[in-house]
VOPAGU-2260 file (C-alpha; in pm, 1 decimal, decimal comma):
REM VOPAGU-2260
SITE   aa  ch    i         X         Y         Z
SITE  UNK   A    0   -1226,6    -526,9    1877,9
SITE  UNK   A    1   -1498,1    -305,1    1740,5
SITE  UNK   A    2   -1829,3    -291,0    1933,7
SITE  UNK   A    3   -2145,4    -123,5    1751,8
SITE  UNK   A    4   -2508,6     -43,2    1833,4
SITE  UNK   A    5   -2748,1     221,6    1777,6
SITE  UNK   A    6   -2588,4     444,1    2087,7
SITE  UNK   A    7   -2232,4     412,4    2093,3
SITE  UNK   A    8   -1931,3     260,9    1934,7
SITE  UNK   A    9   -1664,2     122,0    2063,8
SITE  UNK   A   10   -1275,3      87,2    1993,5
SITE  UNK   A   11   -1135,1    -150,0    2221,7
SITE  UNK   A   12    -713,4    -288,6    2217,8
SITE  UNK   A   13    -702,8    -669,5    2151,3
SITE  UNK   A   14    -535,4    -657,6    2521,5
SITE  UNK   A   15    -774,1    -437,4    2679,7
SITE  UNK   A   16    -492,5    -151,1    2674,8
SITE  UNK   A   17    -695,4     101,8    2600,4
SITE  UNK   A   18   -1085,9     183,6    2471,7
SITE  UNK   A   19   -1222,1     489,1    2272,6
SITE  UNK   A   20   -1583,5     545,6    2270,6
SITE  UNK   A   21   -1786,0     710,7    2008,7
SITE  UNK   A   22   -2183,3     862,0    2054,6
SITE  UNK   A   23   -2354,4     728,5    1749,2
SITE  UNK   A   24   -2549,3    1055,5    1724,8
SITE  UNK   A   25   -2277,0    1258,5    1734,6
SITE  UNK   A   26   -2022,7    1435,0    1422,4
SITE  UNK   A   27   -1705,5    1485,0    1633,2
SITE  UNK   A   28   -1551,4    1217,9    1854,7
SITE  UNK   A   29   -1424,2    1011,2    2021,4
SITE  UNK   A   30   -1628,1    1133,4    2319,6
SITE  UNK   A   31   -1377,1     903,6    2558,3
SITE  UNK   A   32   -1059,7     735,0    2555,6
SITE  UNK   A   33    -944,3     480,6    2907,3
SITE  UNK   A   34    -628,5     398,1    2875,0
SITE  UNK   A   35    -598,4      81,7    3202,2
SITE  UNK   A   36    -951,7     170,4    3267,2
SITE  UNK   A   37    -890,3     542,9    3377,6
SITE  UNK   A   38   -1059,9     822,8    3208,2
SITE  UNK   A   39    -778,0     986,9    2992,8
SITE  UNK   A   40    -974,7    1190,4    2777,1
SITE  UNK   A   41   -1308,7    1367,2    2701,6
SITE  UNK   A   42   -1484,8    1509,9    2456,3
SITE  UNK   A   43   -1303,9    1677,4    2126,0
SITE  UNK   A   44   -1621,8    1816,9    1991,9
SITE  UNK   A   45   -1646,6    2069,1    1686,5
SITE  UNK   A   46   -1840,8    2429,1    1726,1
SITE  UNK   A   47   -1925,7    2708,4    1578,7
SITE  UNK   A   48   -1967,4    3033,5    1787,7
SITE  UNK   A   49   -2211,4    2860,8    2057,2
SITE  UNK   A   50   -2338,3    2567,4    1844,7
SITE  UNK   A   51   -2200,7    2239,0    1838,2
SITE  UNK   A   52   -2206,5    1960,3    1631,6
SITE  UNK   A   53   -2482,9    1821,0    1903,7
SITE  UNK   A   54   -2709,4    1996,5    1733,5
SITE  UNK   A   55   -2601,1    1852,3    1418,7
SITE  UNK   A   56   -2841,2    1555,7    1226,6
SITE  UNK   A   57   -2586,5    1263,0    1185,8
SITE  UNK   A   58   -2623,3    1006,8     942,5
SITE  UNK   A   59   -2523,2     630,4    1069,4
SITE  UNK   A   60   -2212,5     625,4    1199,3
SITE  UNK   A   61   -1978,8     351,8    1012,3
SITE  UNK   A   62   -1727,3      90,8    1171,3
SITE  UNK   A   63   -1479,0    -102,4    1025,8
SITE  UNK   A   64   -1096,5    -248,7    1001,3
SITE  UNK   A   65    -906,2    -134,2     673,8
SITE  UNK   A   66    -519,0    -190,2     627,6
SITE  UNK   A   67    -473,4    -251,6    1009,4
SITE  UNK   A   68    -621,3      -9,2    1149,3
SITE  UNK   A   69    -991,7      58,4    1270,6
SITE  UNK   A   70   -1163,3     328,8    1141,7
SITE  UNK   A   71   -1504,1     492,1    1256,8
SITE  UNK   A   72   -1644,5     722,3     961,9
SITE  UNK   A   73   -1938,9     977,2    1081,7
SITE  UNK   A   74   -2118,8    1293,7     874,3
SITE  UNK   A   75   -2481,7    1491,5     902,6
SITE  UNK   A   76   -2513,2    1846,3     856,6
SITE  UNK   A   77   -2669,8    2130,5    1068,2
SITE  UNK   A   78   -3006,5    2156,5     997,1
SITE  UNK   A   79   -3066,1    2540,8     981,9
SITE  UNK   A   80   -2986,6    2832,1     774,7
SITE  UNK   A   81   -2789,8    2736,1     501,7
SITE  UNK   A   82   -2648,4    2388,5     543,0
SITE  UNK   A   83   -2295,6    2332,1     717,0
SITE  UNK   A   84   -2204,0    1962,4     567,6
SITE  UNK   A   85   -1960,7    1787,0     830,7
SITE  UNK   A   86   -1775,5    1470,6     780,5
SITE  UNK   A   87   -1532,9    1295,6     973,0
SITE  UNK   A   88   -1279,6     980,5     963,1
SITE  UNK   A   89   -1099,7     838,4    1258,2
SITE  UNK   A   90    -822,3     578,9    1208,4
SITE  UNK   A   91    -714,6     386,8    1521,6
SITE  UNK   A   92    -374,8     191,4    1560,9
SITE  UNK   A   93    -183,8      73,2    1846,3
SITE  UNK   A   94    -168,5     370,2    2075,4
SITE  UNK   A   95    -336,7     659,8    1872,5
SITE  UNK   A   96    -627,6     834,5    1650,6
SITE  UNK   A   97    -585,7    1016,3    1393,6
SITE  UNK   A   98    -840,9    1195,6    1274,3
SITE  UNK   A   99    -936,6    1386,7     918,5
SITE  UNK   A  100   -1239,9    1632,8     911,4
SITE  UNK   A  101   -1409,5    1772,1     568,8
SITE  UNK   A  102   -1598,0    2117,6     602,3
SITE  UNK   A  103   -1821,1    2207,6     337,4
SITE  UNK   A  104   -1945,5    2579,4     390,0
SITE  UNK   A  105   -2204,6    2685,7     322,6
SITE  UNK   A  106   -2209,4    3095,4     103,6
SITE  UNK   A  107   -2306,6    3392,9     291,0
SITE  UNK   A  108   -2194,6    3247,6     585,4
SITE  UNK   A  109   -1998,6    3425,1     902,8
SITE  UNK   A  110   -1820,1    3339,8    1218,0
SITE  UNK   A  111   -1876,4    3582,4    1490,0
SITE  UNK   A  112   -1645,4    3462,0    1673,7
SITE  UNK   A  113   -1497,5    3100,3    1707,1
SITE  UNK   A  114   -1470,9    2800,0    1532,5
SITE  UNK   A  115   -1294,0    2514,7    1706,4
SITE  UNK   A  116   -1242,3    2134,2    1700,9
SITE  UNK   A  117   -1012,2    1866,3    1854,1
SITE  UNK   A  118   -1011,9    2043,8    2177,4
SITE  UNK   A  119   -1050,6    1797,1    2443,8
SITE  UNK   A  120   -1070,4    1784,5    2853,1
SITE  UNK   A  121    -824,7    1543,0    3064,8
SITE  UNK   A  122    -947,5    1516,2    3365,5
SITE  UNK   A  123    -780,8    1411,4    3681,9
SITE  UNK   A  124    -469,0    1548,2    3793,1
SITE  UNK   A  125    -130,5    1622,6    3555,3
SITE  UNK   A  126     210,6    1690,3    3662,1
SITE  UNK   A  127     401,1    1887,4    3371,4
SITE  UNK   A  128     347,5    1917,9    2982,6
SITE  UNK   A  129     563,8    1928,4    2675,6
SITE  UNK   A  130     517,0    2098,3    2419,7
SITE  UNK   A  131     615,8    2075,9    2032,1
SITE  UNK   A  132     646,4    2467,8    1937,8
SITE  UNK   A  133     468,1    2608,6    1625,3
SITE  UNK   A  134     665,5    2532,2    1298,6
SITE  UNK   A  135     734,7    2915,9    1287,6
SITE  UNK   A  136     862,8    2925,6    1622,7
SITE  UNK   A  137    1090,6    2639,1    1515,6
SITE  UNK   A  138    1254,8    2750,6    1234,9
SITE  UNK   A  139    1357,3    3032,8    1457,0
SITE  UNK   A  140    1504,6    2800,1    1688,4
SITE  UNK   A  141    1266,5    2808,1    1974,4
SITE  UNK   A  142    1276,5    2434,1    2063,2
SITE  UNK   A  143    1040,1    2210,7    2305,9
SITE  UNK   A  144    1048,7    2183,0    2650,8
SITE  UNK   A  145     886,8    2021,9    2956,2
SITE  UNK   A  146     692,5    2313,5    3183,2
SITE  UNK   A  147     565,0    2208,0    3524,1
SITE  UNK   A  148     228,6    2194,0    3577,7
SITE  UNK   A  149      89,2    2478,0    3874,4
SITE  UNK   A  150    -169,4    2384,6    4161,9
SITE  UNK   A  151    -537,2    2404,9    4012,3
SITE  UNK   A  152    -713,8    2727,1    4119,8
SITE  UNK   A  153   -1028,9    2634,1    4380,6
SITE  UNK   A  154   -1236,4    2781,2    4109,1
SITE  UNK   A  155   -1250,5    2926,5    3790,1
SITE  UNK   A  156    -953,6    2840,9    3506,1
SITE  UNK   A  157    -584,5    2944,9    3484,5
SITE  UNK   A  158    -439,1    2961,1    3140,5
SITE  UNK   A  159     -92,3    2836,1    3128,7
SITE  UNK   A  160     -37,7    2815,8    2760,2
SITE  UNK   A  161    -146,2    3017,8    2450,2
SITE  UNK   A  162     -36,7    3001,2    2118,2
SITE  UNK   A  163    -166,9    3189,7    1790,5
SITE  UNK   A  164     -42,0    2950,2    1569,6
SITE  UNK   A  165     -83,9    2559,5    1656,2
SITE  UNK   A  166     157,1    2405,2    1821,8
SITE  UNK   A  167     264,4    2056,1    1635,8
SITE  UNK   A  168     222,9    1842,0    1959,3
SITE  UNK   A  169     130,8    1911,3    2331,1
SITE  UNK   A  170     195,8    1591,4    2576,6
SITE  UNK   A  171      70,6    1568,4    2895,2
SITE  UNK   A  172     216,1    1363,6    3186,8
SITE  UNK   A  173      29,6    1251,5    3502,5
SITE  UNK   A  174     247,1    1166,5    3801,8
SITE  UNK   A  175     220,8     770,5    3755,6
SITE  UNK   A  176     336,1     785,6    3415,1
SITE  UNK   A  177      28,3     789,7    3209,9
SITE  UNK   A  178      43,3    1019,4    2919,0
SITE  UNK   A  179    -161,8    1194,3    2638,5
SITE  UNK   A  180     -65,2    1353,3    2304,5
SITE  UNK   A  181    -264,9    1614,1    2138,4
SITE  UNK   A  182    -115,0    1715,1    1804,0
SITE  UNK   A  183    -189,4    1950,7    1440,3
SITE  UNK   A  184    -191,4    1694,3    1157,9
SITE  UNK   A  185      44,7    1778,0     878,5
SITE  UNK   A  186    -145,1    2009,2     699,0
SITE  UNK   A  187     -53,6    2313,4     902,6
SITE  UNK   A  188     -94,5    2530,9     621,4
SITE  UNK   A  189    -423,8    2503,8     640,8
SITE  UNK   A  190    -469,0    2510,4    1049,5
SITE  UNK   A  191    -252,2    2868,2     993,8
SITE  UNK   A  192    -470,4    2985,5     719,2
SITE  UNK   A  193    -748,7    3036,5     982,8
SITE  UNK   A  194   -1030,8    2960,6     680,6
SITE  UNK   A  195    -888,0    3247,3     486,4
SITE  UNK   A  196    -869,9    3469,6     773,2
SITE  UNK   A  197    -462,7    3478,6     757,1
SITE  UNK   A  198    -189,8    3423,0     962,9
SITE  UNK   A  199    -219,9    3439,8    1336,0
SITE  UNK   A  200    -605,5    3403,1    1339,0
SITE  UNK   A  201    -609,0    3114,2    1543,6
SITE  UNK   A  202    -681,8    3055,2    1908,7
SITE  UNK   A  203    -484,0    2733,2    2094,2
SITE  UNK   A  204    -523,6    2732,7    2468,6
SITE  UNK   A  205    -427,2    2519,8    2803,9
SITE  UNK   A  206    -663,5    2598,6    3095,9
SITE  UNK   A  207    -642,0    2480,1    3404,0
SITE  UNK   A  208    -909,4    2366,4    3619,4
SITE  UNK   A  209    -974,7    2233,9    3958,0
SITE  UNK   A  210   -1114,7    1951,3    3793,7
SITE  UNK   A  211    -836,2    1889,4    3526,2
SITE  UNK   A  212    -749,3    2047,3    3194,3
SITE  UNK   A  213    -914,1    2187,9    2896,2
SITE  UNK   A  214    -742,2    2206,0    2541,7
SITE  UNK   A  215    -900,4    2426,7    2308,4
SITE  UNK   A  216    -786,8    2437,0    1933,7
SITE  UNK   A  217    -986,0    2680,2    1745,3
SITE  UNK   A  218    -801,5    2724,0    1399,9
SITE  UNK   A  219   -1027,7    3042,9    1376,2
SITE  UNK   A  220   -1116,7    3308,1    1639,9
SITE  UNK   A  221   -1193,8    3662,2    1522,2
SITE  UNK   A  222   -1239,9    3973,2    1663,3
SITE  UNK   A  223   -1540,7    4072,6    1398,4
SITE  UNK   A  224   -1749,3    3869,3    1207,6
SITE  UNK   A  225   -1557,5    3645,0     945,1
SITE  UNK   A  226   -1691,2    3500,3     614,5
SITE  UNK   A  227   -1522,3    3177,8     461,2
SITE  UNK   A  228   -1504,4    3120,8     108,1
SITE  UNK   A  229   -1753,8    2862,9      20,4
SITE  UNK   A  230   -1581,4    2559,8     -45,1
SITE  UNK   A  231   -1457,3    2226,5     128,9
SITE  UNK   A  232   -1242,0    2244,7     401,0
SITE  UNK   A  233    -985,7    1953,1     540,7
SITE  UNK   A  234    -806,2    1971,4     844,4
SITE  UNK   A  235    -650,0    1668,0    1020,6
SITE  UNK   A  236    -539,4    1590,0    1345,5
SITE  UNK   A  237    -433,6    1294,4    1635,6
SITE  UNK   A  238    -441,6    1192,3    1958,0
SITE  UNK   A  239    -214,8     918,3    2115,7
SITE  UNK   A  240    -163,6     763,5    2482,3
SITE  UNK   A  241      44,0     563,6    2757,2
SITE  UNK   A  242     -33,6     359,9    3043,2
SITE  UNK   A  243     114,0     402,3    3352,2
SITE  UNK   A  244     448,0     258,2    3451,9
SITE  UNK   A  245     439,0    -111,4    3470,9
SITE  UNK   A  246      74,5    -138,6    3310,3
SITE  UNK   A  247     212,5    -158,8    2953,8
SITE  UNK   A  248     436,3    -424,1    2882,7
SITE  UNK   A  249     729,3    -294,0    2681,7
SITE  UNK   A  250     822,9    -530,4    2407,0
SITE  UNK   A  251    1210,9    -552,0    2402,2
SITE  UNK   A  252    1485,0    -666,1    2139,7
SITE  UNK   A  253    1610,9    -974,5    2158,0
SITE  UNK   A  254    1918,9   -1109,6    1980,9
SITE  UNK   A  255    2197,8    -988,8    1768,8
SITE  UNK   A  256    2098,3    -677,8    1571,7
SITE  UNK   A  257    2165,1    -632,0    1223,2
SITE  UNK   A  258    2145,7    -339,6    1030,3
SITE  UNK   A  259    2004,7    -249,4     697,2
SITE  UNK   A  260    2042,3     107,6     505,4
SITE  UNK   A  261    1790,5     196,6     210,5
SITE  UNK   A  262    1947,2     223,6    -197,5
SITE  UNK   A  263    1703,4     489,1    -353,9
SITE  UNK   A  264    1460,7     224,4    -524,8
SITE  UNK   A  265    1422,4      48,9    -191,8
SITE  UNK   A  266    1679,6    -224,1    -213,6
SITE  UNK   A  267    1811,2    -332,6     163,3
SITE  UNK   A  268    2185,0    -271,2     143,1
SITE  UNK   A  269    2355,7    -446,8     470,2
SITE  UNK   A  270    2676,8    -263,5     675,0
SITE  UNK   A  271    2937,8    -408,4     446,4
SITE  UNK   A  272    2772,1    -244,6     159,9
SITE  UNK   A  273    2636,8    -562,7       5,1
SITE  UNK   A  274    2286,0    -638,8    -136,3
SITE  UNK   A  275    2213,4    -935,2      18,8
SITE  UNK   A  276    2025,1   -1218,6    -127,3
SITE  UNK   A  277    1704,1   -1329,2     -13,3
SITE  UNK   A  278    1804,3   -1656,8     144,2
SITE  UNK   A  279    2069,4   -1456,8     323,4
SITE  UNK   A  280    1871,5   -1147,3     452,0
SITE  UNK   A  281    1672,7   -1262,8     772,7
SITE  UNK   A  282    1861,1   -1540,8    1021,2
SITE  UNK   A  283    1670,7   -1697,8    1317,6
SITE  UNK   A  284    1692,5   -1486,4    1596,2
SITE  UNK   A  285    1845,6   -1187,0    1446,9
SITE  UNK   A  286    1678,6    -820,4    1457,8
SITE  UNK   A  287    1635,8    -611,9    1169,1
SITE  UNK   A  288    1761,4    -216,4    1261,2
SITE  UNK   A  289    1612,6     -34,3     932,6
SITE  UNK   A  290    1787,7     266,1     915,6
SITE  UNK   A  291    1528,4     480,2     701,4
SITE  UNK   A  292    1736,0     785,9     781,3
SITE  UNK   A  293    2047,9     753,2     687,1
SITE  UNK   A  294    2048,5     763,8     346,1
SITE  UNK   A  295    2185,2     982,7      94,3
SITE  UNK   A  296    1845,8    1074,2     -66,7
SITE  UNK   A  297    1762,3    1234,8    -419,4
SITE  UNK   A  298    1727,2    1635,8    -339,8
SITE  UNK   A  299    1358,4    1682,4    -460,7
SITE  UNK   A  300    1286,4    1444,1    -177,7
SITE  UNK   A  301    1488,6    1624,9      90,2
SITE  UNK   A  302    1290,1    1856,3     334,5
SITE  UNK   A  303    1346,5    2252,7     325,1
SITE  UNK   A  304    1382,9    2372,3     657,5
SITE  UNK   A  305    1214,2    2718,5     699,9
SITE  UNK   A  306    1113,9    2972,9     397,8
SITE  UNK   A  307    1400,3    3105,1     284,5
SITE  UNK   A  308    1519,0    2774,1     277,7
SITE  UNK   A  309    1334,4    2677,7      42,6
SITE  UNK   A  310    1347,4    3018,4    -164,0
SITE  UNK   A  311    1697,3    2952,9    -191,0
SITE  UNK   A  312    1687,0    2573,7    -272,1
SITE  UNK   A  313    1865,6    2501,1      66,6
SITE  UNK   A  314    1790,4    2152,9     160,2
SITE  UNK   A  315    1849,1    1932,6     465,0
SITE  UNK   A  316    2021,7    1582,1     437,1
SITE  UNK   A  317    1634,9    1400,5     581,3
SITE  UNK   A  318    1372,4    1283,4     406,1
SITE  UNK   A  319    1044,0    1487,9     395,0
SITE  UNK   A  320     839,3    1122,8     436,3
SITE  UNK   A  321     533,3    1271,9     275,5
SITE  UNK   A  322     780,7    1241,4     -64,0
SITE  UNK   A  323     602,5     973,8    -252,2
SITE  UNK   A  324     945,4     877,8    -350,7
SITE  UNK   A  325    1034,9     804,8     -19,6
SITE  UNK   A  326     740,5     628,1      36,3
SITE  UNK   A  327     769,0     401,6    -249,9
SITE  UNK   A  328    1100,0     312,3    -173,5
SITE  UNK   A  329    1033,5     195,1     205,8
SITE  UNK   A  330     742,1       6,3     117,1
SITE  UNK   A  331     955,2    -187,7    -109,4
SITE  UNK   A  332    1180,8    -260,3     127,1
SITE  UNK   A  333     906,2    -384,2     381,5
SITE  UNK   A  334     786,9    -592,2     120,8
SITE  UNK   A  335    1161,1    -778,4      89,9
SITE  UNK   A  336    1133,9    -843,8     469,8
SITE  UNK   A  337     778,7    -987,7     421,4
SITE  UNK   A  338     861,7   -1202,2     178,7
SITE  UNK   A  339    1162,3   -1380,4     331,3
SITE  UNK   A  340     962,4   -1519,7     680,9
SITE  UNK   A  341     605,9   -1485,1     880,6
SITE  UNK   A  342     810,9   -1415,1    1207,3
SITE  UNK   A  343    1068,5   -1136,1    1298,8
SITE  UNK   A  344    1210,0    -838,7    1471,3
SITE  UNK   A  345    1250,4    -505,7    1326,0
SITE  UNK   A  346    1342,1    -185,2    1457,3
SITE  UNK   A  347    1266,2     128,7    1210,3
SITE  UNK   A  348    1548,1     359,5    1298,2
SITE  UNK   A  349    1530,1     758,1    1133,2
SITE  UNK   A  350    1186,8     769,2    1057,1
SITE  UNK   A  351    1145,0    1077,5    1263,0
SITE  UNK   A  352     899,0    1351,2    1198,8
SITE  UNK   A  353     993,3    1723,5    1102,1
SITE  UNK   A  354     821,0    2028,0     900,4
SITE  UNK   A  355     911,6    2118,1     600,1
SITE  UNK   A  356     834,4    2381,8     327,4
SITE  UNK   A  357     869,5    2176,1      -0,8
SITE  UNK   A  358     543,2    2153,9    -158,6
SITE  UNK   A  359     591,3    1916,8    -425,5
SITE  UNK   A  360     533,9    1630,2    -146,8
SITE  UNK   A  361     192,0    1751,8    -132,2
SITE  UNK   A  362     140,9    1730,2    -473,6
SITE  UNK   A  363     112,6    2095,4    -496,5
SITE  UNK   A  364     311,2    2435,1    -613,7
SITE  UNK   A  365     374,0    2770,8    -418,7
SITE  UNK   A  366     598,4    3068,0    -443,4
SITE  UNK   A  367     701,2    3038,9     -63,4
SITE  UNK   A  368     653,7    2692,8      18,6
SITE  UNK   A  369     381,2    2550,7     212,1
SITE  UNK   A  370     464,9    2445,2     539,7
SITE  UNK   A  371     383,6    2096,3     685,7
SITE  UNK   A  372     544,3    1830,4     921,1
SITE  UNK   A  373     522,7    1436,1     832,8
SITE  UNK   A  374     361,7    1295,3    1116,1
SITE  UNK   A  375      78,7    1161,7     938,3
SITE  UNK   A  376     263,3    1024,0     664,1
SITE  UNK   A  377     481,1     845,0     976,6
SITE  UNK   A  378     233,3     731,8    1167,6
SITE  UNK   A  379      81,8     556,1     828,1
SITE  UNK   A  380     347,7     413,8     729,1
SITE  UNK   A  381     441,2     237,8    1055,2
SITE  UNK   A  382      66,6     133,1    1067,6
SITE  UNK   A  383      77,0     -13,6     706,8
SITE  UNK   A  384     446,7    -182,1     791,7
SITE  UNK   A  385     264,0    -350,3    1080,9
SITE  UNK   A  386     -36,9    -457,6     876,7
SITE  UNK   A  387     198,3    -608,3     616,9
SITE  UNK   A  388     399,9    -771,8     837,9
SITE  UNK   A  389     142,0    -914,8    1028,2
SITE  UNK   A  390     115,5   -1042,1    1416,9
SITE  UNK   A  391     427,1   -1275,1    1358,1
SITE  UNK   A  392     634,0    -960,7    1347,7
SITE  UNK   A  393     751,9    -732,4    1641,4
SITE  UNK   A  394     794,5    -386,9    1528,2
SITE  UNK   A  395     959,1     -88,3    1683,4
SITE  UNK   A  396     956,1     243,6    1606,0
SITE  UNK   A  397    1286,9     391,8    1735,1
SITE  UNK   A  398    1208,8     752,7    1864,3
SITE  UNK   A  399    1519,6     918,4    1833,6
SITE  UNK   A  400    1490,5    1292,6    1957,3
SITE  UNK   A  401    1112,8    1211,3    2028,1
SITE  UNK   A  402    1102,1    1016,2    2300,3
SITE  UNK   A  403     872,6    1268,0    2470,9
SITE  UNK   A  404     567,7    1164,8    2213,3
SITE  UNK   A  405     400,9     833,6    2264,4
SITE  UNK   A  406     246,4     877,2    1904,6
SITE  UNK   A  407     630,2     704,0    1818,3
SITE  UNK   A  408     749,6     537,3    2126,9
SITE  UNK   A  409     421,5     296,5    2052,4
SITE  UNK   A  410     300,7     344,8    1745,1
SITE  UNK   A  411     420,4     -39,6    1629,3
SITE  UNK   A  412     212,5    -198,0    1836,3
SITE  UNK   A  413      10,8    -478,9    1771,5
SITE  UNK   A  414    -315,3    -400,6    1765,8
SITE  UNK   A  415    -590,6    -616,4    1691,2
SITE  UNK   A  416    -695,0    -454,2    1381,3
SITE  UNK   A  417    -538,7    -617,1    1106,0
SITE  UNK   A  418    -737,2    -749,6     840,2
């Protein structure tokens, strides 16, 4: 459901799972997110130095469904100086945001000190955290880990994580359950450029607070005054969510599973190695297991694993799913299951996210790679699967190694938002 007047907007689940609530007069958003009518997050605003994009003019917000998902579009500028154009889309799906912001900067420009966006409080009280460690700190085999969250000071803040580079995912876990998600979108070479001010020029914090937590995520913090090149800027990033235990209904798999591989171009290949035909691919009662993974994939659509990697043309066996091969070829495959029946089970098994270095998935070229991880591209495509499939279908996302991110666990929802 999508809720609009000339204050606020509204985002609500089609089974009153969650809400996200936008201020019409503001750039950056959501301002709030209740996930079983508690308070899960607040804020995410966008500043630079000590002015924030409330003292931005904003145009009329827009609200809409597109391809399953509902999407609240916002821009304006700050109205002093020379111009800072702002724009912002934010694409809801079953348990999660994701969010894509343009910067257009202005010449002559400087940041004294910070510049920071999709920071956001959670109030209340949290138990531990997990965290999803930079992609540097990864390919040096630092790997994530639950950390237990310490007694709030009485006053003041405790920091109890800091991180130059951004971390790909932070999760957050309250005692009953209930947990949020903050994570970098795949374009982390552009969060670590810091707007050209290099490596390591970022600023990613926890605090702690009496009266909950603050995330900050300022891609740039300097220690003297920084000028940008003037052009457009894009950096993306998400937030999902869980209820508590027992106020989410977890959808479970019924009947005899039956498993499907991928052929290169997309054709469903069964156990036995057969192509099946159409009248013999879905039976009553059966569920689909997709296994996106486990194929033997063409190399230029393979993921390179850390720089040198991909300097020496070392590849790993998985898919980087940002490969528009790759893409093409699941689609296709989602389309056979379409076609054969309006009702069914499937459970998408290997579509896990990872970073990689390659840089023709992006479209682009560079000498040393460019470092990104797929979660966009994942979280997309299981949004467009359950917009082509439509409410008929029950659609899982199988975790694998992730089962400490909600952005997966839930992520094939059914949402309310197909069009």
């Amino acid at each position: 459901m999508i809720e609009q007047d000339s204050e606020h907007i509204v985002i609500e689940h089609q089974d009153g799972l969650w809400t996200a609530e936008h201020a019409a007069h503001r750039l950056a958003g959501p301002q709030r997110i209740q996930v079983g009518g508690q308070d899960m997050a607040l804020g995410t605003p966008f500043h630079v130095d000590d002015v924030s994009d409330e003292a931005a003019v904003a145009s009329r917000p827009r609200a809409y469904r597109k391809g399953g998902v509902a999407v609240v579009s916002t821009s304006g500028r700050f109205p002093f100086g020379r111009p800072l154009e702002y724009q912002q889309t934010c694409r809801y799906a079953g348990n999660h945001v994701r969010v894509t912001v343009d910067i257009q900067w202005p010449r002559d420009t400087a940041v004294q000190r910070h510049l920071g966006l999709g920071g956001v409080v959670l109030p209340g009280e949290w138990k531990r955290f997990f965290c999803v460690p930079p992609a540097l700190h990864q390919a040096s085999g630092t790997v994530g880990r639950w950390e237990r969250i310490p007694t709030p000071p009485s006053a003041g803040e405790t920091m109890i994580g800091h991180w130059h580079r951004p971390p790909l995912a932070l999760v957050f876990e309250r005692a009953d359950g209930a947990a949020l998600e903050l994570g970098t979108g795949s374009d982390l070479w552009r969060w670590e450029s810091a707007f050209g001010a290099g490596l390591e020029g970022g600023s990613y914090k926890v605090l702690l607070r009496k009266e909950g937590i603050q995330i900050v995520r300022e891609p740039l913090m300097c220690c003297s005054p920084h000028t940008p090149v003037p052009r457009p800027y894009r950096l993306s990033w998400y937030m999902a969510w869980r209820g508590a235990k027992g106020t989410w209904t977890t959808q479970v798999l019924k009947g005899e599973r039956r498993l499907f591989t991928l052929g290169a171009n997309g054709e469903l290949i069964a156990e036995n190695g057969e192509i099946p035909s159409d009248s013999h691919l879905i039976d009553s009662g059966e569920c689909i297991v997709l296994d996106v993974g486990g194929c033997v994939w063409p190399a230029e659509w393979r993921r390179s694993g850390s720089v040198p990697d991909f300097i020496r043309g070392t590849l790993l066996s998985v898919p980087c799913w940002h490969s528009t091969g790759v893409q093409k070829a699941v689609r296709r495959a989602i389309r056979q299951l379409k076609g054969r029946g309006r009702e069914g089970q499937l459970l998408l098994h290997g579509l896990y996210p990872g970073v990689c270095w390659g840089p023709q998935h992006l479209g682009r070229s560079a000498e040393n790679g460019l470092v990104h991880w797929d979660i966009n591209a994942v979280l997309d495509l299981v949004a467009w699967t359950r917009q082509q499939l439509g409410d008929g279908w029950r659609v899982w996302l199988e975790p694998g190694h992730w089962t400490e991110l909600p952005s997966l666990v839930g992520s094939g929802e059914r949402n309310g938002f197909r069009t």
